[in-house]
C-alpha positions, 0 to 999 in steps of 0.5 A: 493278868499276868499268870497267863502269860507266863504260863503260856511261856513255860508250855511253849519251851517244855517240849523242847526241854523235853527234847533235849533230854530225849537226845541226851539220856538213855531211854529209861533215865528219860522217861524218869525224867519225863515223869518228874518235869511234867509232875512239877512243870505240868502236863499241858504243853 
C-alpha cells in the first residue's frame, strides 16, 4: 500500500519545515504558523 509510505515521507521532513520557520519568523508569527502546519500536516512526526 502506498498511504504508508507517503506518510512516512511527509513525517520525516515536517520537523525541518518546522525548523526553517522557527529560524526565520518572529516567535509569535512561528507559533501561528506551527498551529496551522500540523492542524493540515498532522501532529505526528
Amino acid at each position: 500500500m502506498i498511504a504508508p509510505v507517503i506518510l512516512r515521507t511527509v513525517n520525516a521532513h515536517k520537523n525541518r519545515v518546522l525548523l526553517y520557520a522557527q529560524a526565520a519568523l518572529p516567535q509569535s508569527q512561528f507559533d501561528a504558523f506551527k498551529k496551522l502546519f500540523l492542524d493540515e500536516f498532522g501532529r505526528v512526526g
